[in-house]
C-alpha positions as CSV (number, residue, x, y, z in Angstrom):
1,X,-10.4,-48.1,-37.7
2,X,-11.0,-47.4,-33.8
3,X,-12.5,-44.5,-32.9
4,X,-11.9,-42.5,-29.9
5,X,-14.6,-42.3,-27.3
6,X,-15.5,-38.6,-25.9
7,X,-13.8,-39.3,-22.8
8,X,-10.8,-40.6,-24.0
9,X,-10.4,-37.1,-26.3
10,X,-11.3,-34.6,-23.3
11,X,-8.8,-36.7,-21.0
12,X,-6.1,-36.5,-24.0
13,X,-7.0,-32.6,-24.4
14,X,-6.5,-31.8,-20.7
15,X,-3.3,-33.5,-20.5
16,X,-1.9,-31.4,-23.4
17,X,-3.2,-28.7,-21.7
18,X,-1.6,-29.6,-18.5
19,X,1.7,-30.1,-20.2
20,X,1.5,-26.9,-21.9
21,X,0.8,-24.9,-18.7
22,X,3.7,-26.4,-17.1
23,X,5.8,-25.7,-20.0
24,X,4.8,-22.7,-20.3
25,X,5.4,-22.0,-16.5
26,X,9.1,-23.2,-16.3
27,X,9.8,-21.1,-19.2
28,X,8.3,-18.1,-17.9
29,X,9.7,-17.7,-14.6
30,X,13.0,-16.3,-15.9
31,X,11.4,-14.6,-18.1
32,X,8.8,-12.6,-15.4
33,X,11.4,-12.4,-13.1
34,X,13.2,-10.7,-15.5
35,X,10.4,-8.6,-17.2
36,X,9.9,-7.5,-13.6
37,X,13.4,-6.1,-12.4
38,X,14.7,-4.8,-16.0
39,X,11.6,-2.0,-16.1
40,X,13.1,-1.0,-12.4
41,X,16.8,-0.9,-13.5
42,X,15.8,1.4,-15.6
43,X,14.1,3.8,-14.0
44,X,16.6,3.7,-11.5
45,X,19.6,4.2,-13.8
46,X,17.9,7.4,-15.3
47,X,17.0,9.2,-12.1
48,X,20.5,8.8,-11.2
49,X,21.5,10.2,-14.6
50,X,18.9,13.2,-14.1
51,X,20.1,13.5,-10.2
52,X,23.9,13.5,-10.9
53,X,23.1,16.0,-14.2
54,X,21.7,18.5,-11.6
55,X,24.7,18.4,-9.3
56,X,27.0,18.6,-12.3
57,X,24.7,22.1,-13.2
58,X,25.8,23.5,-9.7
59,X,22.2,24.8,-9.7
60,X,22.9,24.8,-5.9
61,X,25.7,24.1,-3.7
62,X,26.6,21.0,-3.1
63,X,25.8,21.0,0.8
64,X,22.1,21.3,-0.1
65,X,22.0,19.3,-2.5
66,X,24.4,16.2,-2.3
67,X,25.2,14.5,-5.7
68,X,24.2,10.7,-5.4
69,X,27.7,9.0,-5.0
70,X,27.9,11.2,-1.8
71,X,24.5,10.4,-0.9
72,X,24.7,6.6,-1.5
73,X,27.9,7.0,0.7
74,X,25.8,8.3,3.6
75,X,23.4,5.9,3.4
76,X,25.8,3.1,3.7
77,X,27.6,4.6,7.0
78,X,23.7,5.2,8.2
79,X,23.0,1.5,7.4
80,X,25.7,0.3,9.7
81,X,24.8,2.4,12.7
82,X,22.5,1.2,15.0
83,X,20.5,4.1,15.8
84,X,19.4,4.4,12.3
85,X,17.7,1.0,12.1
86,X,15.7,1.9,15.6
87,X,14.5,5.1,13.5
88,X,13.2,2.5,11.1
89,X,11.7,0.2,13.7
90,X,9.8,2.7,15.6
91,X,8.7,3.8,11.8
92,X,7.7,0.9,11.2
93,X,5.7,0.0,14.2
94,X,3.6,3.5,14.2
95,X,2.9,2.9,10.3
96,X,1.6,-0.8,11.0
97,X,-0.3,-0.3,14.4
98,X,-1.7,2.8,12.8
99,X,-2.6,1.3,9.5
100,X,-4.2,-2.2,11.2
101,X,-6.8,0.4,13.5
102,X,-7.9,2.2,10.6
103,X,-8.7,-1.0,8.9
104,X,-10.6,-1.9,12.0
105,X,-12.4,1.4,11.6
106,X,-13.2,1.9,8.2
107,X,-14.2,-2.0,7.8
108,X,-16.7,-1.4,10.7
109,X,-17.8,2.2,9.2
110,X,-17.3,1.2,5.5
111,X,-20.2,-2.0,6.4
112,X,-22.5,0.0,8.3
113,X,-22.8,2.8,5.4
114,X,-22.9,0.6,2.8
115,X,-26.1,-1.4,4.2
116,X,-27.9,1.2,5.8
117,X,-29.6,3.4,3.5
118,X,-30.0,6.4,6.4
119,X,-26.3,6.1,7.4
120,X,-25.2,6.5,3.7
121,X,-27.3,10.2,3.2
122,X,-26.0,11.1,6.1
123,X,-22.2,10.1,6.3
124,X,-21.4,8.7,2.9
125,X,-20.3,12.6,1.5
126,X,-18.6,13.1,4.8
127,X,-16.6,9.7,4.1
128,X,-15.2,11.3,0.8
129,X,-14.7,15.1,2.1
130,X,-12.2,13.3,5.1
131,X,-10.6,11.4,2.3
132,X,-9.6,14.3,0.3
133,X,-8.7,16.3,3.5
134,X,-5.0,17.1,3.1
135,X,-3.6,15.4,6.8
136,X,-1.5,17.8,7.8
137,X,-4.4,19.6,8.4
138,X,-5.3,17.1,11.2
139,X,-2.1,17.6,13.3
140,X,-2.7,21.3,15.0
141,X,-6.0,19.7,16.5
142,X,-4.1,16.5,17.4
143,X,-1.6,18.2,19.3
144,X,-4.1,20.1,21.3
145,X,-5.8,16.8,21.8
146,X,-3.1,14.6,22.9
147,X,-0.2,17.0,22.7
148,X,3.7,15.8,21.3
149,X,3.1,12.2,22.0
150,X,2.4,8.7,20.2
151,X,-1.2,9.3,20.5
152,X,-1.5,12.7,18.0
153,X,0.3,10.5,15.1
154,X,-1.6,7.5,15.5
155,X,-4.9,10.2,15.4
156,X,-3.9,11.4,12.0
157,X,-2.7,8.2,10.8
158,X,-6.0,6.4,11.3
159,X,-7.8,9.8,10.3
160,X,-5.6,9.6,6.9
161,X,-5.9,6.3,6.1
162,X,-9.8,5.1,7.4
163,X,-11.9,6.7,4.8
164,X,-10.0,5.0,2.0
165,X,-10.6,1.8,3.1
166,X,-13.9,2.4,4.2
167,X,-14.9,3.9,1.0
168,X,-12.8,1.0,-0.8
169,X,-15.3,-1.6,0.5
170,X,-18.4,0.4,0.5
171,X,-17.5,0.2,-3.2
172,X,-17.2,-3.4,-3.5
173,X,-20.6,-3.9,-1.7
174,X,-22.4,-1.5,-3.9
175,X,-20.9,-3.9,-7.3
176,X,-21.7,-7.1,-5.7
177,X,-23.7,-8.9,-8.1
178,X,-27.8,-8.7,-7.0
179,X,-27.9,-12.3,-8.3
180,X,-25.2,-13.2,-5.8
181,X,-27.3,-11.2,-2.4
182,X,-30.4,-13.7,-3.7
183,X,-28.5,-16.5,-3.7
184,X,-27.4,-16.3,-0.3
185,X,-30.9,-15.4,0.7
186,X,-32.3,-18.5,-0.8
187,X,-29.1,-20.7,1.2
188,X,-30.6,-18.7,4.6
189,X,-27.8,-16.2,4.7
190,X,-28.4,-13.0,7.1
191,X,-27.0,-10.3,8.0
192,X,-23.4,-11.4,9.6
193,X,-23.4,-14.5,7.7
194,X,-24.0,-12.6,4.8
195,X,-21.8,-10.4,4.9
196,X,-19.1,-13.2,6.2
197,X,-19.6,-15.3,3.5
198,X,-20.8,-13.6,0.4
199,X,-20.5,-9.7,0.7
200,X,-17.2,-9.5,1.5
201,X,-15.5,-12.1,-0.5
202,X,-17.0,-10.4,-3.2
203,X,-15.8,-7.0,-2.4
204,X,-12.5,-8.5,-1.9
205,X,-11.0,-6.4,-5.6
206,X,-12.0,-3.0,-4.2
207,X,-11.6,-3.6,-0.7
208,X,-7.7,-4.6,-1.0
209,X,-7.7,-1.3,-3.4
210,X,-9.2,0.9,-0.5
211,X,-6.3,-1.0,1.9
212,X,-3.7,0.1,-0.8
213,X,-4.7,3.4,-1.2
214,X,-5.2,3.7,2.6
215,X,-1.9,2.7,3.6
216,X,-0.7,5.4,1.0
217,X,-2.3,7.8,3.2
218,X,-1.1,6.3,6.3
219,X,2.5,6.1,5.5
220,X,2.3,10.3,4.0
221,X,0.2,11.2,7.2
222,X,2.8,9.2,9.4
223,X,5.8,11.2,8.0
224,X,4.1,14.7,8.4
225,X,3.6,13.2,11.9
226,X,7.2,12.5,12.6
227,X,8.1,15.8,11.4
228,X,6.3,17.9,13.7
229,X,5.7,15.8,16.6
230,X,9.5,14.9,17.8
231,X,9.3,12.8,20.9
232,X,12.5,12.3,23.0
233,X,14.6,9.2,22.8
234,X,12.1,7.8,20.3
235,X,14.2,8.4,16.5
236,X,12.2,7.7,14.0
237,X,12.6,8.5,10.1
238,X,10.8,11.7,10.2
239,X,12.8,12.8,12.9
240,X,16.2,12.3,10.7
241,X,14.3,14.2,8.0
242,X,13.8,17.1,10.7
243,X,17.4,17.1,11.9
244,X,19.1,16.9,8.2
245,X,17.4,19.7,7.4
246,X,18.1,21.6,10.6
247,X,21.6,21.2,10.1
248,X,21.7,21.5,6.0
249,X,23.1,18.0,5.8
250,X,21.6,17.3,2.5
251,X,23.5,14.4,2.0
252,X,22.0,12.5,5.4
253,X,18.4,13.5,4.3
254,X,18.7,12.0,1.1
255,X,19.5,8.9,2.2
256,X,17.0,9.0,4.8
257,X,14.4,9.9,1.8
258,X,15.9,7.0,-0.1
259,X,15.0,5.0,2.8
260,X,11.6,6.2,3.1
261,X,11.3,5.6,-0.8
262,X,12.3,2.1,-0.2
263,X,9.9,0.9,2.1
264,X,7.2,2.2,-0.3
265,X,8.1,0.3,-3.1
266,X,8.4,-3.2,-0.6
267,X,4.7,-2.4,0.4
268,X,3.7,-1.3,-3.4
269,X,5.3,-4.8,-4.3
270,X,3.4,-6.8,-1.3
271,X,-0.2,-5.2,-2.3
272,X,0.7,-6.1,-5.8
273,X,1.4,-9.6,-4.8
274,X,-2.1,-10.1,-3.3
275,X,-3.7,-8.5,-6.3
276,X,-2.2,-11.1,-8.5
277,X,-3.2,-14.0,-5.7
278,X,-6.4,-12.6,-5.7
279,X,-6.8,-12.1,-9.9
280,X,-5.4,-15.8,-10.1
281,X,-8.1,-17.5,-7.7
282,X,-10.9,-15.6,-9.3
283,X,-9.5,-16.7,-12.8
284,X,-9.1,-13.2,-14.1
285,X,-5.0,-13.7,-14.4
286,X,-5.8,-14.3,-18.1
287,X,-2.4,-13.6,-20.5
288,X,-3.3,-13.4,-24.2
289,X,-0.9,-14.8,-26.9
């Protein structure tokens, strides 16, 4: 009887294993997709339950706080009104201009600390006591600064969101492997180099955490922003918050909140994508049974 050479058994094993994957693949993208959305639906369906239970309590009148049929109802006219997607635009813009400075400043503050032992007694404490500095707190010396404009949000925005993402990669440099710094050393890595091609890639897990957690700070700093500084002819979804509340519409700043709630969840679901693209390439993506 023939007997199988090595070769000829690891090629046969790999293409069992390939067919497996792919099998395995095709039959779980339903399945994810799936897994994914029905979690949401629920959570959904039972704040709606909880919200419309409240209403039904008459705790308060119903012009302070609308029921979410009449909510949902506003936020479909507001939808179809033009001035309502310019609030989200200009939003939108300040959250992202805002959000790609402070990465440009806490990246360059977040490598300096982490390699410079002198710069880290001195500024890494003050890093983490601007972090946990409420950002509201920001906005009186921001409007003495630069007064009701542009400027005093984008201030407290980069302010809100910086030390997160600087302290996110001063993290990921301090858990880079030793093993890996003499490697690139011994391949005549230095300094930019070394932090192009080795540091950084392997800070990449806490760094995109630091980016996540900074644009949670962003996008709270933005809307405390939009709130008290109201520029003219600039709407903007803090503003509709301001207004609703002004004239007791409860209705228009739910679904403005709704709105706001929204965009969250997109971002949450696009930082969670490139956690998973990340987890994948590094082979950590690892599902058991």
């Amino acid at each position: 009887m023939a007997v199988d050479t090595p070769e000829k058994i690891n090629a046969q094993i790999a293409g069992l294993d390939a067919l497996e994957i792919q099998v395995k693949a095709k039959r779980n993208i339903p399945a994810a997709i799936w897994g994914r959305v029905w979690p949401m639906l629920l959570a959904v369906s039972i704040v709606l339950a909880i919200w419309e239970a409240v209403v039904l309590a008459e705790f308060w009148p119903e012009y302070v706080f609308a029921g979410p049929v009449t909510a949902l109802g506003e936020l479909g006219t507001r939808l179809g009104e033009g001035e309502f997607w310019h609030a989200i635009a200009t939003t939108m813009r300040r959250a992202v201009s805002g959000f790609l400075l402070a990465i440009v400043v806490g990246v360059v503050i977040g490598a300096a600390v982490s390699r410079v032992k002198l710069l880290r007694a001195a500024f890494g404490s003050l890093i983490t006591g601007l972090q946990t500095m409420p950002s509201i707190a920001w906005f009186p010396l921001a409007i003495l600064l630069f007064g009701l404009t542009e400027n005093a949000i984008t201030f407290v925005v980069v302010l809100g969101a910086a030390p997160s993402i600087a302290n996110g990669l001063i993290t990921g440099v301090d858990y880079t492997p030793p093993i890996l710094l003499r490697a690139g050393h011994v391949l005549g890595l230095r300094r930019i180099s070394l932090y192009r091609h080795l540091i950084l890639p392997a800070s990449l897990p806490s760094f995109l955490a630091g980016l996540k957690q900074g644009w949670a700070f962003a996008w709270r700093s933005l809307m405390a922003g939009e709130i008290l500084v109201i520029i003219a002819n600039q709407p903007s979804l803090g503003e509709q918050l301001h207004y609703a509340r002004e004239l007791a519409d409860s209705a228009r700043l739910l679904a403005t909140m709704i709105i706001i709630l929204l965009i969250g969840i997109v971002v949450d679901v696009l930082f969670g994508a490139a956690d998973n693209a990340l987890r994948r390439r590094w082979g950590l993506d690892q599902r058991i049974g």
